[in-house]
C-alpha positions in Angstrom: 54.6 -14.9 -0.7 52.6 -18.5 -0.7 49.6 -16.5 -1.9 51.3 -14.8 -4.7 53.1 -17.6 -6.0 49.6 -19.3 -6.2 48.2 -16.4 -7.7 51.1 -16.1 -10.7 50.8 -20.4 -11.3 46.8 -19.8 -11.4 47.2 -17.3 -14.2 49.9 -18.9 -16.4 47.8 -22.0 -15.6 44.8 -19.9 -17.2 46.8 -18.4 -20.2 48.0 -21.4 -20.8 44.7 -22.9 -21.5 43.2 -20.0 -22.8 46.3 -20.2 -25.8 46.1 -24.0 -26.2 42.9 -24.0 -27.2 43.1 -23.8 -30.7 38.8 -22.2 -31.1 40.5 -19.2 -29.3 43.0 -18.7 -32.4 40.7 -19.2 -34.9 38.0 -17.1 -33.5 40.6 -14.3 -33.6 42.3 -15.0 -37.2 38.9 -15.6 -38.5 38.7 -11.5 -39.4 35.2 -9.3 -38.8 33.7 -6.6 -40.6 36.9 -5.5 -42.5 37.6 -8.8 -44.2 33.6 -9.6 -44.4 32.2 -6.3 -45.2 28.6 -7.3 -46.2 28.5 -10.3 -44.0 26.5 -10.2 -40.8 27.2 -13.3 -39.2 30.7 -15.8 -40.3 31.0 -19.8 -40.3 34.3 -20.2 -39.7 34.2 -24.0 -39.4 31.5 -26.5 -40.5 32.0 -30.0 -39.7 30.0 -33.2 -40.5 31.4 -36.6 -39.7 28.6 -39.5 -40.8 29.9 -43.0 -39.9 27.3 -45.3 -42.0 26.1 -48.8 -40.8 26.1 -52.0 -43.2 22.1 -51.4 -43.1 22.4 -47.9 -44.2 21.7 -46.1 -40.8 24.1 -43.3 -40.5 25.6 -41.5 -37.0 25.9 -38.3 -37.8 28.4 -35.4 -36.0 28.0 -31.7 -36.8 30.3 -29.7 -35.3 30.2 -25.6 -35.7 32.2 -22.3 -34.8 30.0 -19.1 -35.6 31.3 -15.4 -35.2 28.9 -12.4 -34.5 30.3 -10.0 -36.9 27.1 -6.9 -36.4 24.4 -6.7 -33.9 21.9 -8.4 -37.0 24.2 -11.1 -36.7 23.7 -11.6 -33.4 20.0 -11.5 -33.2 20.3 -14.2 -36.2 22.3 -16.7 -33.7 20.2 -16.4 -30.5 19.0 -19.7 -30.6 20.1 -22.9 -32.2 17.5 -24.6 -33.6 17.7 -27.9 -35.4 14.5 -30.3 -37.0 13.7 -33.5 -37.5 11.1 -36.3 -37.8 10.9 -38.2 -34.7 10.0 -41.1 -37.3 12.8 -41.2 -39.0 15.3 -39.2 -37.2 16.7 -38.7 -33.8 18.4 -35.3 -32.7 20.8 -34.5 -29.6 21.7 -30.7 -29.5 25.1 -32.3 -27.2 26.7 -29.4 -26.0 26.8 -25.3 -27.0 29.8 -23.2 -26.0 30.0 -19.2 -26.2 33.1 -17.6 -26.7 32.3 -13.8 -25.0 34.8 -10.8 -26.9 36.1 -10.3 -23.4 37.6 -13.7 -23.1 35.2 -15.0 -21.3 33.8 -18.7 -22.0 30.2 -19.4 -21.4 28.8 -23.2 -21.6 24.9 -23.4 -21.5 23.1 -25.4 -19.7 21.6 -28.5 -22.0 18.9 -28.9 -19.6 17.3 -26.5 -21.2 16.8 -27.8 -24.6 13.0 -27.2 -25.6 12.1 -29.9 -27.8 8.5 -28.9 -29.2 5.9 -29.9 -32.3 7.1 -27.7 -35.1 5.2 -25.3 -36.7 3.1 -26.8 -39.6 1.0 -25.7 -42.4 -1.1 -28.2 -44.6 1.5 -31.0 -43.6 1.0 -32.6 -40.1 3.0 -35.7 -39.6 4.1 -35.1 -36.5 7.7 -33.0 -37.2 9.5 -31.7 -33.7 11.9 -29.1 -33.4 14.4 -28.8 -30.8 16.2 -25.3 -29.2 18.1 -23.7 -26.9 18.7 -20.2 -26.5 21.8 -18.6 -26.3 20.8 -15.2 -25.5 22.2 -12.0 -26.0 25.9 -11.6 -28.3 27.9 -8.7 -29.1 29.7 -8.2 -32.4 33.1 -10.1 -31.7 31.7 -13.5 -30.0 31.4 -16.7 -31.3 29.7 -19.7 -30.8 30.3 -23.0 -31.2 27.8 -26.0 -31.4 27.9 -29.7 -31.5 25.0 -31.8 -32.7 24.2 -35.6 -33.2 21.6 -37.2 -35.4 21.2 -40.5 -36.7 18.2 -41.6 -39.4 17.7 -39.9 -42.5 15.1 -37.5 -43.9 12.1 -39.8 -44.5 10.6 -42.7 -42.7 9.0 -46.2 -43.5 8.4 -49.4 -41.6 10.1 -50.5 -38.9 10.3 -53.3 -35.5 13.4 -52.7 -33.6 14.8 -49.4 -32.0 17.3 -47.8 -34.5 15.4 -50.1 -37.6 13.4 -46.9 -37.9 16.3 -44.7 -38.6 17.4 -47.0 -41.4 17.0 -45.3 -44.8 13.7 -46.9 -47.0 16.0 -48.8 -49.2 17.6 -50.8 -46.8 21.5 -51.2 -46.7 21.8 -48.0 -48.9 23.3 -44.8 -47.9 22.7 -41.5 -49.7 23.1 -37.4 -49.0 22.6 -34.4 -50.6 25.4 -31.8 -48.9 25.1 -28.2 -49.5 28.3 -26.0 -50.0 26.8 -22.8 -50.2 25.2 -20.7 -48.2 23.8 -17.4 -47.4 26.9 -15.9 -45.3 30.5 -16.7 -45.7 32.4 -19.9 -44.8 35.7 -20.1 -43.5 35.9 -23.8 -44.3 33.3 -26.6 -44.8 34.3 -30.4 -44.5 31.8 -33.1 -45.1 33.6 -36.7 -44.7 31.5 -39.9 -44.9 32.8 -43.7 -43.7 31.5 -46.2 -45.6 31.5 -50.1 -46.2 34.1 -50.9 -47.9 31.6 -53.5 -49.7 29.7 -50.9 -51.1 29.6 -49.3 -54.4 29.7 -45.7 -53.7 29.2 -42.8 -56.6 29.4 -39.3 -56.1 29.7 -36.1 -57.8 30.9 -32.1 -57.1 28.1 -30.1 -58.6 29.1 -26.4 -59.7 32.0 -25.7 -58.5 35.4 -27.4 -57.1 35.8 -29.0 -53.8 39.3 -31.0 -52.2 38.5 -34.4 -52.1 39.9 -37.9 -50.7 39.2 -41.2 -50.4 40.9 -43.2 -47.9 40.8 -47.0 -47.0 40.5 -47.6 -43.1 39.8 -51.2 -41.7 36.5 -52.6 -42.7 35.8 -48.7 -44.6 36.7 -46.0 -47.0 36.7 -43.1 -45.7 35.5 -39.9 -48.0 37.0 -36.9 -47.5 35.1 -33.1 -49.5 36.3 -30.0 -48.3 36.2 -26.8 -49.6 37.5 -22.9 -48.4 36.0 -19.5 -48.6 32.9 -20.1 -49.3 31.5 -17.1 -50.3 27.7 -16.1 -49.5 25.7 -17.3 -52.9 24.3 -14.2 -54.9 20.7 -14.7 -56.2 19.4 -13.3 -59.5 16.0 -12.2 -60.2 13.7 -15.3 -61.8 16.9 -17.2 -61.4 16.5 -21.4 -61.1 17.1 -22.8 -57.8 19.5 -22.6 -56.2 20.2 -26.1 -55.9 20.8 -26.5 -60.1 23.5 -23.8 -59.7 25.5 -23.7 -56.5 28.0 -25.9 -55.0 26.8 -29.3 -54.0 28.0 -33.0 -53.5 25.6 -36.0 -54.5 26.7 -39.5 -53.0 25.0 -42.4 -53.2 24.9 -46.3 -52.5 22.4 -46.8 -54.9 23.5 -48.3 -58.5 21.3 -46.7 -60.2 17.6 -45.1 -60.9 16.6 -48.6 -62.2 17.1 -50.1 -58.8 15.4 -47.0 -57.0 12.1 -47.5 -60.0 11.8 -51.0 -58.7 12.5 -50.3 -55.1 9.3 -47.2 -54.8 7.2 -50.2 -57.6 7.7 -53.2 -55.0 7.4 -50.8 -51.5 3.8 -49.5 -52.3 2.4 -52.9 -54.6 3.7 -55.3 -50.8 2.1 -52.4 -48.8 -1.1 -52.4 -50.7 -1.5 -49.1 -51.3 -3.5 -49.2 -54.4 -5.8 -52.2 -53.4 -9.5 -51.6 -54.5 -12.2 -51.5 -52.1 -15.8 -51.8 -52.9 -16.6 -48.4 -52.1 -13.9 -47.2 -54.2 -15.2 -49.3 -56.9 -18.6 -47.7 -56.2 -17.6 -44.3 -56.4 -15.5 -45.2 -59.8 -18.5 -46.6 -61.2 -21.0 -43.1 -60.1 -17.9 -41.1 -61.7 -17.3 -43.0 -65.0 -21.2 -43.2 -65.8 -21.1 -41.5 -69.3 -18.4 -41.3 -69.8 -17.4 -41.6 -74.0 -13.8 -42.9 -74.0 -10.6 -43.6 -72.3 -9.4 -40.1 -71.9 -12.6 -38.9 -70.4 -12.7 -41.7 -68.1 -9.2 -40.8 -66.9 -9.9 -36.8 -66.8 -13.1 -37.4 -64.6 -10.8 -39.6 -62.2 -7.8 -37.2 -62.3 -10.0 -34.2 -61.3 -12.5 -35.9 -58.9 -9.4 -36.9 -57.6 -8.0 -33.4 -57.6 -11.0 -31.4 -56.9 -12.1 -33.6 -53.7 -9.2 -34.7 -51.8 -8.1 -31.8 -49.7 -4.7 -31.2 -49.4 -4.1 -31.6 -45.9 -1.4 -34.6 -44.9 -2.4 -35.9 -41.5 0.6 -38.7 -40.5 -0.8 -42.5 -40.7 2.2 -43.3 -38.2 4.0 -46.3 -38.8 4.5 -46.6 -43.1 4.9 -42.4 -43.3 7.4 -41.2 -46.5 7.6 -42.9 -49.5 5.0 -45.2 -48.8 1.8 -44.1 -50.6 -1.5 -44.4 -48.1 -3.7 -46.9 -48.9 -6.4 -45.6 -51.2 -9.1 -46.6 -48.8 -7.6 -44.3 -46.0 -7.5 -41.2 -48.2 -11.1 -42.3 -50.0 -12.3 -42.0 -46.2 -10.2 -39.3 -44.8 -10.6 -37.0 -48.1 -7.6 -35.2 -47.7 -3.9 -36.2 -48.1 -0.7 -34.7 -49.6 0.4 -35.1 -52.8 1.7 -38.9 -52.5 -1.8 -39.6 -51.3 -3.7 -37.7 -53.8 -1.5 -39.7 -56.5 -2.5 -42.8 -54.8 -6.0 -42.0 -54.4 -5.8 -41.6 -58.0 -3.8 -45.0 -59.0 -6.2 -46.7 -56.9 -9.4 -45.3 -58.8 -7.5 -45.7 -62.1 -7.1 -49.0 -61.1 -10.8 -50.0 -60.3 -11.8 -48.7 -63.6 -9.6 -51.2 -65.7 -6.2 -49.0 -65.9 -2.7 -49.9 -65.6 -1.4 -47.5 -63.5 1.6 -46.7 -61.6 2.7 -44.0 -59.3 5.8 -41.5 -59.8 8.2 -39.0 -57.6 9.6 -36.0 -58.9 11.3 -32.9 -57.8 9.2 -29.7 -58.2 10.9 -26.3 -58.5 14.2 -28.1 -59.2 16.4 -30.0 -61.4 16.9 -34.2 -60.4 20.8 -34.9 -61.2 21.8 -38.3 -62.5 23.8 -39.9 -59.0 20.9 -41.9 -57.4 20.4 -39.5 -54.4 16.8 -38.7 -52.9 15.9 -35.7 -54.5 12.5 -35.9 -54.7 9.8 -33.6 -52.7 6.6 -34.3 -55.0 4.5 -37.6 -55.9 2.2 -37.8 -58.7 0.1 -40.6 -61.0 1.0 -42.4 -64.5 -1.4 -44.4 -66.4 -0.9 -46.5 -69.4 -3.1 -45.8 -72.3 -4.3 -47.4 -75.8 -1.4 -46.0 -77.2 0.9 -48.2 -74.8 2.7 -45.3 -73.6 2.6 -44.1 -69.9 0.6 -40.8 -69.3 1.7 -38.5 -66.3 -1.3 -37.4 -64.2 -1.1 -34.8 -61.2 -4.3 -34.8 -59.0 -2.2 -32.4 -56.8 -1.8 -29.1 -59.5 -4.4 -29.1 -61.2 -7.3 -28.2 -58.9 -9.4 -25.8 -61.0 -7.0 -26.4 -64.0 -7.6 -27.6 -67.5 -5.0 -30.1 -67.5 -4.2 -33.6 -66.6 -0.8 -32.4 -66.0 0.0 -29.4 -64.8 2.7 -27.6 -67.6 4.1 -25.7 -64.5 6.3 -28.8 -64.3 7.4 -28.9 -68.1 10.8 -29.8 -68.5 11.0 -31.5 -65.0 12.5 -34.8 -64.1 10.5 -37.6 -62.6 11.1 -41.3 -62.1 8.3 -43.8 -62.2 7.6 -46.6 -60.2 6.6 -49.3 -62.3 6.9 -53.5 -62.5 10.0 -53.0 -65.7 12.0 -50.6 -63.6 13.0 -46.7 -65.4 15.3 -44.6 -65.9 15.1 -40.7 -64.9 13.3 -38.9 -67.4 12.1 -35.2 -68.2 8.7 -33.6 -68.9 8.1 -32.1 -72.3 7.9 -28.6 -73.4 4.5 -28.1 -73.5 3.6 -25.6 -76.9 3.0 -21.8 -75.9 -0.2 -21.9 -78.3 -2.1 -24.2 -74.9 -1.7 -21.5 -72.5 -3.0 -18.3 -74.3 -4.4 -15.4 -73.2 -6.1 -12.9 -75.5 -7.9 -10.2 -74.7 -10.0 -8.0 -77.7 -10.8 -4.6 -76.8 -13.6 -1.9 -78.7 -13.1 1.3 -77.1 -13.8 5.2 -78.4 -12.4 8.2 -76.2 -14.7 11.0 -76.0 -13.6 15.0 -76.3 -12.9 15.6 -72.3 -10.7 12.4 -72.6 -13.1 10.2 -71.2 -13.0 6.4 -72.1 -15.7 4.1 -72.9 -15.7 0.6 -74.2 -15.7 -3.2 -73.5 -13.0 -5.8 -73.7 -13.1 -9.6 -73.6 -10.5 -12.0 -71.9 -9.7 -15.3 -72.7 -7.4 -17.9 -71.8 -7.0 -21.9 -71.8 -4.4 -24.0 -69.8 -2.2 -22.5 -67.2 -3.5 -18.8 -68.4 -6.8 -19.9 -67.9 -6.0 -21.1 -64.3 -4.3 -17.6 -63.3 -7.5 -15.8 -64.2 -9.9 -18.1 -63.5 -7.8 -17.9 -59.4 -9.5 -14.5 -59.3 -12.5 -16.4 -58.9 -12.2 -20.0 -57.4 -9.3 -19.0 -54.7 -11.4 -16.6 -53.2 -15.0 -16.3 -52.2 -17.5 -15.3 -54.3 -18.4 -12.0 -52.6 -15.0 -10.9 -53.6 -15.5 -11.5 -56.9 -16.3 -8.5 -58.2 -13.7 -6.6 -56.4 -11.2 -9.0 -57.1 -12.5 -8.1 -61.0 -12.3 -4.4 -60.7 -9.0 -4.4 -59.2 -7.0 -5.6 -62.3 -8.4 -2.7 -64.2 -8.0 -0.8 -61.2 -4.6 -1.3 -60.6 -3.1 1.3 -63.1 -6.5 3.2 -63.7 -8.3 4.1 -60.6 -10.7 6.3 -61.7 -12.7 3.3 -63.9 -15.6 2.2 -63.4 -16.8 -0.9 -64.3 -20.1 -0.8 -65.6 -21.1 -4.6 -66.5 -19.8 -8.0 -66.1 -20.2 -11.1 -67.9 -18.7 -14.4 -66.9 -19.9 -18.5 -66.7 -19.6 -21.0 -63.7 -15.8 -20.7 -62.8 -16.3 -23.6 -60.7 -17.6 -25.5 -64.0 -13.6 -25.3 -65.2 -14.1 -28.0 -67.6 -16.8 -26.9 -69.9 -14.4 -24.8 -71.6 -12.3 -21.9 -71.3 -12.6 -18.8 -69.0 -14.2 -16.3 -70.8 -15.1 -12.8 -68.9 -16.6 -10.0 -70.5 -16.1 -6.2 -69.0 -18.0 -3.0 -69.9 -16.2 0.1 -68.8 -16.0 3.6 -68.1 -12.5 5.1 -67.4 -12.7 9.3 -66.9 -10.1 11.6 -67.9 -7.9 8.5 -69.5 -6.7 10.5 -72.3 -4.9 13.6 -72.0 -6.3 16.0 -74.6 -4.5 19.1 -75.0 -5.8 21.6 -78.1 -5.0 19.6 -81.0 -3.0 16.9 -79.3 -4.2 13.7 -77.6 -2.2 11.3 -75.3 -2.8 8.1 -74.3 -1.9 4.0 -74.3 -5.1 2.1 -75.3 -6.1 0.1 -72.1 -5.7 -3.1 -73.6 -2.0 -2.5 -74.0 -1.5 -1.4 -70.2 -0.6 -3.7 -67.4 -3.9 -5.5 -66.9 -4.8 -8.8 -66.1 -0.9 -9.1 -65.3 -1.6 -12.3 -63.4 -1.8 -14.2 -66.9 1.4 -12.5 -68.0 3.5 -12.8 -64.8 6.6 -12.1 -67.3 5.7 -8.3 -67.2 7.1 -8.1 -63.9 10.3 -8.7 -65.4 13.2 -6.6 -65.1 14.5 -7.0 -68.2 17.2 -3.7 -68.0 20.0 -6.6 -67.1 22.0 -6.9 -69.4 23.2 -10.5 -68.9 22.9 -13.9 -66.9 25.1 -15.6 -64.9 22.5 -18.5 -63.8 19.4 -20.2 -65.9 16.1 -18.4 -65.3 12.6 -19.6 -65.1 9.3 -18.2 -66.2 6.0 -19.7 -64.8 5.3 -21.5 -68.1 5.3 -21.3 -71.8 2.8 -18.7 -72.8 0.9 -16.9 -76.1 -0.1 -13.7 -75.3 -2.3 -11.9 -77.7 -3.5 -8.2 -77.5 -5.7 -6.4 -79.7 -8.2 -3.5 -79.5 -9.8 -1.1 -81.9 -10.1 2.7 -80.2 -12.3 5.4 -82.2 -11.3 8.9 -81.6 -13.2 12.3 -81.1 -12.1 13.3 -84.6 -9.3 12.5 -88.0 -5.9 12.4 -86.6 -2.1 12.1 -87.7 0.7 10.3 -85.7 3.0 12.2 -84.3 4.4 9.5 -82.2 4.0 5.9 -82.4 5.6 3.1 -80.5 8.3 1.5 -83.2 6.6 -1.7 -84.7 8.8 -4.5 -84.2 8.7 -7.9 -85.3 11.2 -11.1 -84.5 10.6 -14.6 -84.0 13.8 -17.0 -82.4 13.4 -20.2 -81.0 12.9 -19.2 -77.6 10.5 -16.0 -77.5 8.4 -14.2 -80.1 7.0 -10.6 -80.6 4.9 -8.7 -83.2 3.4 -5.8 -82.2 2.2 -2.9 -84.1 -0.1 0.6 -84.3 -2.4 1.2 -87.4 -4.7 4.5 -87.7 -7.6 3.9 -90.3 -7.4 5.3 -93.7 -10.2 7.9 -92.6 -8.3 8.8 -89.2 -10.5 8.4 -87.1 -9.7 5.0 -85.5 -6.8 3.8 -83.7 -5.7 -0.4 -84.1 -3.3 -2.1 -82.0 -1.8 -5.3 -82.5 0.7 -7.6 -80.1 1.5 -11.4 -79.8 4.1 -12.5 -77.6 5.2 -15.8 -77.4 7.2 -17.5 -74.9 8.3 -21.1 -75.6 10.2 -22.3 -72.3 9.2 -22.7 -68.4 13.2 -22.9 -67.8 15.3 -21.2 -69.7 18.9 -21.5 -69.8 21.4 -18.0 -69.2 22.2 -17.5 -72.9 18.5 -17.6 -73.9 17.9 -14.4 -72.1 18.5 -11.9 -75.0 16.0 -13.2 -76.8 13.7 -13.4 -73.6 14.1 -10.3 -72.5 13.9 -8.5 -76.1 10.0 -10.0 -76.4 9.5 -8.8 -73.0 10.6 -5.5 -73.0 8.7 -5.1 -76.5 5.8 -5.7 -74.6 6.3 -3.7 -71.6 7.3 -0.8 -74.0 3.8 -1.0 -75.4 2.3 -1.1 -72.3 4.2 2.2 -71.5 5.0 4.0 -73.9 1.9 6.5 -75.1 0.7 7.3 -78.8 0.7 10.9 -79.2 -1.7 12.1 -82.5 -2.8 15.1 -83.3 -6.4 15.9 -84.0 -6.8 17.5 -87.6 -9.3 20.8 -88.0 
C-alpha cells in the first residue's frame, strides 16, 4: 500500500513538473507542419538580453526554443554552432536542453563542447568556432539553447582582461539586430540596458516592431519585439537582404562625424601610415617617369593592387579597424583589404600626397544611425583639384580603374583630420564600361559559317573579359577562348586568335580578335534560310551578365542590382549564298528612359545579298530601385529577343 502511495505521489510529482514548465506548453502550442507548411525547422522563441557597461563592453544572453518540424529540419539542428574572435569576443555555449516528442527531456553534457579554429579562406586572424552536437531529432522535438558572449565583433588594443572586449570606440555601444530570417519565428525580443547617461539613437528598418523604453536605476532599459516572423522571400538580382528586411540599428555614437574622427585619430596614434626608407625607395623606383599627378597615383594604386596579395594573416594585438602599419604589409606583401588601403596611404604619402583612408560597406546599403556597418577599407587621396579621390587597391587587380564602378552608388565614410559625414559613390556613365563586338561573316550553301569578329571593352567590361585570361593560367587560354563561342555553338571551330599582353592591363583596352568556322549554323531548306547572326547570340555573356536575367516577372517587390552600368554594342555584316527577301525579321525597336536604353535593328542590302545587324543597350545604374524595372527589363528582353529569335529570308531564283 506504502509502495503505491509512493508510486501515485511520484507521478503527480512528475506531471506536475512536466505541466509547470511553461517550454512544455509552448513547444506543443507552437503548431508543426499544418500551421508551417513550407517551413522545415520553427523558432518559437528568440531571446537576447545585452546589459552594456559604462565602457561600452556588453554581457550578452541568448536564449532559444527550436522545433524540428521534418526530418531536413532536424539534420539542420544537429549541432549548435556559434563563432567568434577570441580577440574581441568571448563565447560560453552554457547549457543545451532537448525536449524528445515522447516527453522525454534530454540535457547534454557541456563537457563536450569542441571549441576549434574555424574554417578560413584568404582571412586568417585567428577566428574559433565552438560546437556541440545534439545528435539525432525526430520531427516533433525541440531544442532549446542558452548562450553567453561578451565583446563585440571587431578587436583593437587592449591591457586588462575584459579591456579587449570593449568596443574600438571606447564607452560607446552599438548593434545591428536582425528580424528576419530564413524559417519562421514565433517571437523575437531584443532588449538592451543602457547608461542612463548615454545618448542612445535607434531606428526600425522595414517593417514594424513593439517597442519600449523603460528607466531602471542607473539605466534605461530598451525593449523591440516583434511576432510571426515570417521566413524572408528572396527575388532574383534582388539587393541585400539587409536594405530590405526587418532590422534595428542602435547606437551610442552621435554621429558619423565623431566615428570620421574616431578611425582619423586610431590609425594617425598607431602609426599606420608612417614612411620607411624602403617604402620611400620603392615609391621613388615606381614614380620614375612618371608625367603628372594622376599617373603618379595610378602607378601607386595598382602596384599597390597588383603586388600585395590578398591574404590577411592576424598581427595580434591592434587587429580590426586598425590599419597595419605600411612597413608590415610592404614586408609581408599580402594583407586584406584595410591593409592594402594602408599600404597604399602610406606610398601615397611618401610621394608628397595627402591621403586618408576610408570604410565602406560592399554589397550593401550604410543607413544613417551610427552603427558599424562596414566590412570593406579602401584609400582617398587629395588632388590639385582639392577634392578627395577614392582609390581601391583591393578591386581593381587587373582593372582599368582607380576605383572599382562595381561600388557605384555605395556609401563610405572617410577618415580624415576635419571629420565627414556618410557619403555615396557616383553613378559611374554606362559609355566607361562598353563592350562592342563587330562581326564580318558570309554563310555558305550547306549552311556553313565563316567569318571573324572583334571584341572590345574598357572599364568593368574590359575586366570581365580580360578574367578569361589573367584568372586562369595561360595554358587555359585558349580553351577558356573557344568556350564562349562554344557555349551555344559547339560544332565551331576557331581557326585564329589574336590578342596583346592581358597582363599589360594598362596599355589600353582588351582587344581580341577571333577567326572562325561554325558548320551547319544555318538551316537551309530549298528556298528558305534560318539563322541568328553569331554576334547576336549569347556570347561573351560574361561582359553582359544582364542576359541571364529573367526578365518574364512582371513586377518587383525589392530594389535589384546589376553588376554595373554598362554600353553594350553589337554589330555584324553577314553575306549570303544568294539575293534574298525577309520573311521574318525580329521587330526593330527603339526607346531610351533614364534608366536603360535599346536600339536594335535588321537591314538587308539594297542588292540582297547581305544581311546588317545593329543593337546598343545601355544600362545606366549598378542598383536599381523596384519601380525602375520596366524599363530594365524592356532593354533586356529586347536584347535577349535578338539573341533568340531567328531571321527567316528566302533565297530568290
Amino acid at each position: 500500500m506504502i509502495r503505491k502511495l509512493f508510486t501515485c505521489l511520484l507521478f503527480s510529482f512528475v506531471f506536475f513538473t512536466l505541466s509547470a514548465n511553461p517550454i512544455i506548453n509552448l513547444i506543443k502550442d507552437a503548431g508543426g507542419t499544418d500551421e508551417y507548411p513550407d517551413a522545415n525547422l520553427l523558432t518559437i522563441f528568440d531571446s537576447t538580453m545585452v546589459d552594456v557597461q559604462e565602457s561600452g563592453l556588453s554581457f550578452v544572453n541568448i536564449h532559444k526554443l527550436y522545433k524540428v518540424l521534418t526530418a531536413k529540419g532536424a539534420q539542420d539542428i544537429n549541432d549548435i554552432t556559434f563563432g567568434y574572435d577570441p580577440l574581441s569576443a568571448y563565447v560560453d555555449i552554457q547549457k543545451v536542453i532537448i525536449y524528445r516528442k515522447n516527453g522525454s527531456i534530454e540535457s547534454l553534457d557541456m563537457s563536450k563542447v569542441m571549441d576549434y579554429p574555424a574554417p578560413a579562406r584568404m582571412l586568417y586572424w585567428g577566428a574559433r568556432e565552438k560546437m556541440i552536437e545534439v545528435g539525432r531529432l525526430e520531427p516533433g522535438d525541440a531544442v532549446e539553447v542558452f548562450l553567453f558572449r561578451k565583446g563585440f565583433t571587431y578587436a583593437l588594443l587592449f591591457d586588462d582582461e575584459d579591456d579587449r572586449y570593449i568596443p574600438p570606440m571606447r564607452g560607446h555601444f552599438y548593434d545591428i539586430v536582425e528580424f528576419w530570417s530564413n524559417e519562421p519565428i514565433k517571437e523575437k525580443v531584443y532588449q538592451t540596458r543602457i547608461p542612463r547617461d548615454k545618448l542612445v539613437q535607434y531606428k526600425f528598418y522595414n517593417g514594424e516592431v513593439q517597442c519600449s523604453a523603460m528607466p531602471d536605476g542607473e539605466k534605461m532599459v530598451y525593449t523591440f519585439a516583434k511576432k510571426d516572423i515570417k521566413p524572408f522571400k528572396r527575388e532574383p538580382w534582388m539587393v541585400s537582404r539587409s536594405d530590405v528586411a526587418p532590422k534595428l540599428l542602435i547606437s551610442t555614437s552621435p554621429d558619423w562625424y565623431a566615428k570620421s574622427l574616431w578611425f582619423y585619430g586610431v590609425n594617425e596614434d598607431f602609426g599606420s601610415f608612417d614612411v620607411t626608407p624602403e617604402v620611400k625607395a620603392k615609391v621613388d623606383e615606381i614614380l620614375e617617369g612618371a608625367v603628372n599627378e594622376m599617373d603618379s597615383i595610378s602607378r601607386l594604386t595598382h602596384w599597390a593592387a597588383d603586388e600585395i596579395r590578398y591574404s590577411g594573416i592576424s598581427m595580434g594585438e591592434g587587429e580590426g579597424y586598425t590599419l597595419h602599419k605600411g612597413e608590415m604589409t610592404f614586408l609581408d606583401r599580402c594583407g586584406v583589404c584595410k591593409d592594402k588601403a594602408g599600404m597604399l596611404v602610406t606610398m601615397l604619402r611618401a610621394a608628397g600626397f595627402e591621403s586618408y583612408p576610408a570604410m565602406t560597406m560592399a554589397g550593401s546599403r550604410i543607413d544613417y544611425i551610427p552603427a558599424d556597418q562596414f566590412n570593406h577599407s579602401v584609400t582617398l587621396a587629395k588632388l590639385s583639384d582639392g577634392e578627395y579621390h577614392l582609390l581601391d587597391p583591393t578591386w581593381v587587380p587587373f582593372v582599368r580603374e582607380l576605383w572599382s564602378s562595381a561600388e557605384q552608388q555605395q556609401n563610405y565614410l572617410m577618415g580624415i583630420p576635419e571629420g565627414a559625414d556618410l557619403k555615396i559613390t557616383p553613378l559611374s556613365p554606362p559609355e566607361k564600361h562598353f563592350i562592342r563586338i563587330t562581326g564580318n561573316s558570309e554563310i555558305q550553301p550547306d549552311g556553313t559559317l565563316t567569318g571573324n569578329l572583334t571584341l572590345i571593352a574598357e572599364g568593368q567590361s574590359d575586366a570581365s573579359i580580360r578574367g578569361l585570361f589573367v584568372r586562369y593560367p595561360k595554358s587555359a587560354w585558349e580553351s577558356n577562348i573557344k568556350r564562349e563561342i562554344k557555349r551555344n555553338h559547339p560544332l565551331a571551330r576557331i581557326t585564329e586568335t589574336n590578342y596583346k599582353d592581358p597582363y599589360d592591363y594598362m596599355s589600353g583596352p582588351i582587344i581580341l580578335r577571333i577567326n572562325y568556322t561554325i558548320p551547319d549554323f544555318a538551316l537551309i531548306t530549298g528556298d528558305e534560310i534560318i539563322f541568328t547572326p553569331l554576334v547576336a547570340t549569347e556570347i561573351f555573356t560574361r561582359g553582359m551578365i544582364h542576359m541571364y536575367m529573367n526578365t518574364s516577372l512582371k513586377e518587383r517587390e525589392f530594389d535589384f542590382r546589376d553588376r554595373c552600368s554598362r554600353l553594350v554594342k553589337l554589330e555584324e555584316q553577314v553575306k549570303l549564298p544568294g539575293k534574298v527577301s525577309a520573311i521574318y525579321l525580329p521587330e526593330e525597336e527603339s526607346f531610351d528612359t533614364p534608366v536603360a536604353s535599346f536600339e536594335g535593328n535588321y537591314q538587308i542590302s539594297l542588292k540582297g545579298s547581305a544581311l546588317r545587324l545593329f543593337e546598343r543597350i545601355t544600362l545606366k545604374k549598378r542598383i536599381y530601385e523596384n519601380s525602375d524595372w520596366p524599363d530594365y527589363s524592356k532593354a533586356v528582353a529586347a536584347q535577349q529577343k535578338f539573341a533568340r529569335e531567328p531571321v527567316i529570308l528566302k533565297l530568290k531564283n
